[in-house]
N, CA, C and O of each residue as an XYZ file, in Angstrom:
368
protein
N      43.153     75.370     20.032
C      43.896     74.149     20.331
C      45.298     74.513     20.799
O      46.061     75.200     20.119
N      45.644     73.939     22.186
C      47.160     74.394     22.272
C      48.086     73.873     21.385
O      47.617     73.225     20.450
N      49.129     73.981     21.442
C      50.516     74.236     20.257
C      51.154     72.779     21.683
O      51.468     72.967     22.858
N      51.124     71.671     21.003
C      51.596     71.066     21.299
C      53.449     71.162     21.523
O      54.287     70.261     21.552
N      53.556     72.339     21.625
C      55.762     71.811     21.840
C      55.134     72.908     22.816
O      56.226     73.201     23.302
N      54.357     73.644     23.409
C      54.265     74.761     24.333
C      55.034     73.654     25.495
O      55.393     72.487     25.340
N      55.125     74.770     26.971
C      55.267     73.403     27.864
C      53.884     73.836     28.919
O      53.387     74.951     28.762
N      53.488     73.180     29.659
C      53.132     73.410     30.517
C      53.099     73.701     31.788
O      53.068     72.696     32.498
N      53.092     74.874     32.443
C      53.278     74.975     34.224
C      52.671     73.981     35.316
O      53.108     73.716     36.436
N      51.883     73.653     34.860
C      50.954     72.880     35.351
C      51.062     71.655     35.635
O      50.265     70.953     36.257
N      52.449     71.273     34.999
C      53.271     69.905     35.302
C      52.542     68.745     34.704
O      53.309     67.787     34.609
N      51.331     68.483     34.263
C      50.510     68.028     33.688
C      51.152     67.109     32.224
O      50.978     65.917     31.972
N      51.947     68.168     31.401
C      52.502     67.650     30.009
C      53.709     68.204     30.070
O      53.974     69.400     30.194
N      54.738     66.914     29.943
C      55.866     67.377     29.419
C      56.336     66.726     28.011
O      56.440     65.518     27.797
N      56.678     68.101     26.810
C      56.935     67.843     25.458
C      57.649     66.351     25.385
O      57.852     65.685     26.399
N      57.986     65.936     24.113
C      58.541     64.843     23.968
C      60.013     65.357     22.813
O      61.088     64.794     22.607
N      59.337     66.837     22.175
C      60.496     67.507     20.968
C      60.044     68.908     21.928
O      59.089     69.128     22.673
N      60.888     69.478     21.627
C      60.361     71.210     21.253
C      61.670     71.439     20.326
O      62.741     70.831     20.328
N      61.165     72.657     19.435
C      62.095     73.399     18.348
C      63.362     73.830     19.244
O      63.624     73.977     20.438
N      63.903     73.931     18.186
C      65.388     74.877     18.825
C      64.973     76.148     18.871
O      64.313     76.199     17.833
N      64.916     77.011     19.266
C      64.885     78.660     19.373
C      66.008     79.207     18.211
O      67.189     78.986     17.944
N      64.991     79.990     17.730
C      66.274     80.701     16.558
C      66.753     81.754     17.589
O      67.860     82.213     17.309
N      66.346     82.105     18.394
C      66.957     83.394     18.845
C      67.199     83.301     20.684
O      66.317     82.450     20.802
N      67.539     83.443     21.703
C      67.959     83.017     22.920
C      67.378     81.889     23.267
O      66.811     80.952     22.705
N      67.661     82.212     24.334
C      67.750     80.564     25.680
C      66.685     79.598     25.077
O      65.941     80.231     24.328
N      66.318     78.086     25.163
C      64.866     77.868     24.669
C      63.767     77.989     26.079
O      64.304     78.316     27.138
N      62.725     77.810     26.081
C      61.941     78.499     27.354
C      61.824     76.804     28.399
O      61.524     76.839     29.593
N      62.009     75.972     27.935
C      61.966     74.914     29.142
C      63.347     74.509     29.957
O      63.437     74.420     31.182
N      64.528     74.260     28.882
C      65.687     74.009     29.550
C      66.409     75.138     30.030
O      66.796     75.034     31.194
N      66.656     76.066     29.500
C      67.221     77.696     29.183
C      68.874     77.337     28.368
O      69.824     78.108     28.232
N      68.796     76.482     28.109
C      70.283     76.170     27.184
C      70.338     76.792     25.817
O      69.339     76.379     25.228
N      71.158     77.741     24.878
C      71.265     78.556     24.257
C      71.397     77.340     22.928
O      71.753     76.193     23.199
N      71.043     77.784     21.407
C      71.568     77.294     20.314
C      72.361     76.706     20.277
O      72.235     75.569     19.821
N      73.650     77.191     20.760
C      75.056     76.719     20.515
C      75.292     75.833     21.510
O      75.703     74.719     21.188
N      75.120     76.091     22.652
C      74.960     74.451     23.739
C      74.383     73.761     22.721
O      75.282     73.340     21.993
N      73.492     73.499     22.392
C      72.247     72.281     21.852
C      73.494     71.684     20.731
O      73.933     70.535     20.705
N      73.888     72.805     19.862
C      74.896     71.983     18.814
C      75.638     71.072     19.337
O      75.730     69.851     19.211
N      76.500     72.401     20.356
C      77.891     71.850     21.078
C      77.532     69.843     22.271
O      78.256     68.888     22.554
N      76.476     70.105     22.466
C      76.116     68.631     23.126
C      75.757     67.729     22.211
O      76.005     66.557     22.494
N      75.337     67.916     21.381
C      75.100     66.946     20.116
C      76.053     66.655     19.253
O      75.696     65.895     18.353
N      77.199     67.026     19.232
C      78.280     67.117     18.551
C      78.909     66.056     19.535
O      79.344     65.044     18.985
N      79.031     66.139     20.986
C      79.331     65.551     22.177
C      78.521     64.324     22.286
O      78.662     63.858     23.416
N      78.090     63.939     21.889
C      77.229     62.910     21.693
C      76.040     62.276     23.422
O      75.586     61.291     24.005
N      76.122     63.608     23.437
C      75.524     64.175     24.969
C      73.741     64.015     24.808
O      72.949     63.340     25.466
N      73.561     64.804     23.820
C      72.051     64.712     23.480
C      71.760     64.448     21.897
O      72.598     64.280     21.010
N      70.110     64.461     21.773
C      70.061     64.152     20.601
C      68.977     65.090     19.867
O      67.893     65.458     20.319
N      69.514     65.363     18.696
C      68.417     66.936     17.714
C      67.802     66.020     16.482
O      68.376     65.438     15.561
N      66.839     66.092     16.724
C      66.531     65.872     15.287
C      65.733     66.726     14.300
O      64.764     67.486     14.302
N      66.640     66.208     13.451
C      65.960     67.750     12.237
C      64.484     67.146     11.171
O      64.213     65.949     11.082
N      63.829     68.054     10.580
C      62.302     67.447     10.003
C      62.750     68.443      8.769
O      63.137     69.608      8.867
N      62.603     67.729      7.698
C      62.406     68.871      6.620
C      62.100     67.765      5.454
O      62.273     66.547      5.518
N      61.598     68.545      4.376
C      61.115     67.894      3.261
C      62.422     67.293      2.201
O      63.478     67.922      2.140
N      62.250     66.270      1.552
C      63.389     65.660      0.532
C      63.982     66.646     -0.149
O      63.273     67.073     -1.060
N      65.031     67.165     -0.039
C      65.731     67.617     -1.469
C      65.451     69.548     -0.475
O      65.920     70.656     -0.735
N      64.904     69.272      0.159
C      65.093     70.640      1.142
C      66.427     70.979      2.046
O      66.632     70.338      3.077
N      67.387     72.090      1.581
C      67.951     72.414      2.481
C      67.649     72.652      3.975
O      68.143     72.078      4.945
N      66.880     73.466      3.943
C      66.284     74.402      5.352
C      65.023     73.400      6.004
O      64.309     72.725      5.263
N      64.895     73.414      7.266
C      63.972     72.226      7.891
C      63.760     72.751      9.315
O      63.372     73.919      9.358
N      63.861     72.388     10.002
C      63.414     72.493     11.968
C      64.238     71.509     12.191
O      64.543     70.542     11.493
N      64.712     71.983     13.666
C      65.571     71.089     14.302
C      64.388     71.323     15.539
O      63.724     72.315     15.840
N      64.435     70.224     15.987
C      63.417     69.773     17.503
C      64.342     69.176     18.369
O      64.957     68.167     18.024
N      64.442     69.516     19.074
C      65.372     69.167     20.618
C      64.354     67.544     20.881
O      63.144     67.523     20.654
N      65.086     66.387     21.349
C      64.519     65.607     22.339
C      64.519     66.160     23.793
O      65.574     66.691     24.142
N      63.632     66.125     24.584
C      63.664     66.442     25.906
C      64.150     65.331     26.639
O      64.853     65.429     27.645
N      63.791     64.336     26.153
C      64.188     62.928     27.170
C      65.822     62.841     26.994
O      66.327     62.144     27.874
N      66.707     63.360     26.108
C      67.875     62.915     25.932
C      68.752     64.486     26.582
O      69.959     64.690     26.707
N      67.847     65.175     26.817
C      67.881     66.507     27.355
C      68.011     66.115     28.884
O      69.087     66.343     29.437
N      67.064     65.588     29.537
C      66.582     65.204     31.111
C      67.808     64.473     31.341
O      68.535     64.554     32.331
N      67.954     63.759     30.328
C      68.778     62.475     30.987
C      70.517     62.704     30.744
O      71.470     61.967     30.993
N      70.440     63.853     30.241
C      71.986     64.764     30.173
C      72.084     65.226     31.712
O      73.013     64.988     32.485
N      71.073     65.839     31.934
C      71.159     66.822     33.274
C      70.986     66.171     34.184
O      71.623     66.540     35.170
N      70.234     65.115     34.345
C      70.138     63.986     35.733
C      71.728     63.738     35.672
O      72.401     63.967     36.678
N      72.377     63.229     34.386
C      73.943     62.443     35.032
C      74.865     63.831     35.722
O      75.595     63.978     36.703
N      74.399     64.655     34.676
C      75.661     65.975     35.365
C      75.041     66.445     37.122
O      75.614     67.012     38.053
N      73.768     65.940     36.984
C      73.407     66.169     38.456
C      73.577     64.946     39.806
O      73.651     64.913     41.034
N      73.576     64.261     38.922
C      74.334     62.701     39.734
C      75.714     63.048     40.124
O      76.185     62.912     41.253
N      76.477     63.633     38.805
C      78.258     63.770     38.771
C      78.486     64.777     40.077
O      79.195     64.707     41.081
N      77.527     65.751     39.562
C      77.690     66.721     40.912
C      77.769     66.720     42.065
O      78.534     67.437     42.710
N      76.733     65.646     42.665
C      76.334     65.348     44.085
C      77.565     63.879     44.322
O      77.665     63.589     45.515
N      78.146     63.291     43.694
C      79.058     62.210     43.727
C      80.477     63.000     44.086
O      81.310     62.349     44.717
N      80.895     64.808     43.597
C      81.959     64.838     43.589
C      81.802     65.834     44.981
O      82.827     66.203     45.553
N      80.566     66.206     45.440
C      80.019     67.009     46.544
C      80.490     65.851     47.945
O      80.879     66.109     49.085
N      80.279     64.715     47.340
C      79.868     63.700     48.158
C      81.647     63.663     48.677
O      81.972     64.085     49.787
N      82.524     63.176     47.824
C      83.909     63.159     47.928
C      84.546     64.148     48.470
O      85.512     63.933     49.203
N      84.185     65.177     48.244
C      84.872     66.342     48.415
C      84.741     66.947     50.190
O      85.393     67.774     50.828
N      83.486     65.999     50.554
C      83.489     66.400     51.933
C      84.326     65.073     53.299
O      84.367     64.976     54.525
N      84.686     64.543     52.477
C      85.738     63.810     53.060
C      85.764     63.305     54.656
O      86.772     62.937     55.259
N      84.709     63.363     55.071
C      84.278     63.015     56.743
C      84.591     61.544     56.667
O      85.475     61.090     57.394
N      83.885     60.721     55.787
C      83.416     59.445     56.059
C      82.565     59.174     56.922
O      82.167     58.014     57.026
N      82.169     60.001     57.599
C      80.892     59.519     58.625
C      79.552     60.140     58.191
O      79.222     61.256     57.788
N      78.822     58.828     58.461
C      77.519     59.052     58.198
C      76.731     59.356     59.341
O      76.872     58.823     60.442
N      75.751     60.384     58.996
C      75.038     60.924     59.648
C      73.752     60.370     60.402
O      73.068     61.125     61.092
C-alpha cells in the first residue's frame, strides 16, 4: 500500500499534510525546517502538530494548500513588481 504523505510524479495525487523532515529540504516544496517554523511564526503558512494527550513529542505535518497558496502570492508579488519595474507602459 503506498504511504499516503509520499508525493507523486505522476501528478495524479497531491498530499493534503506531509511531515516536516527532521533532517534537510522536505522532498515536495524543498523549504528547510527552519523556513516552515520561520513562516508559521509569520503567519504565512500553517503546521499542524498530531500527538497524543499529555505527550510532549508528536509530528508536525506541513499543510500543502497553505504552502501553494504562500508561493502563488510571492509568485503573483513577483510578476507585479517584474511588471512595474519594466516601465514601458505599452502593451504588446
Amino acid at each position: 500500500m503506498k504511504n499516503q504523505t509520499q508525493t507523486n510524479t505522476g501528478g495524479k495525487y497531491a498530499p493534503e499534510f506531509i511531515p516536516l523532515s527532521q533532517r534537510g529540504p522536505d522532498p515536495v516544496f524543498g523549504l528547510s525546517r527552519s523556513s516552515y517554523y520561520n513562516l508559521e511564526k509569520a503567519g504565512a503558512i500553517r503546521l499542524v502538530r498530531v500527538r497524543k494527550p499529555g505527550n510532549m513529542q508528536g509530528r508536525v505535518l506541513i499543510d500543502c494548500n497553505s504552502v501553494r497558496r504562500y508561493l502563488a502570492k510571492l509568485a503573483n508579488e513577483q510578476d507585479n513588481r517584474q511588471k512595474a519595474s519594466s516601465g514601458s507602459g505599452v502593451e504588446a
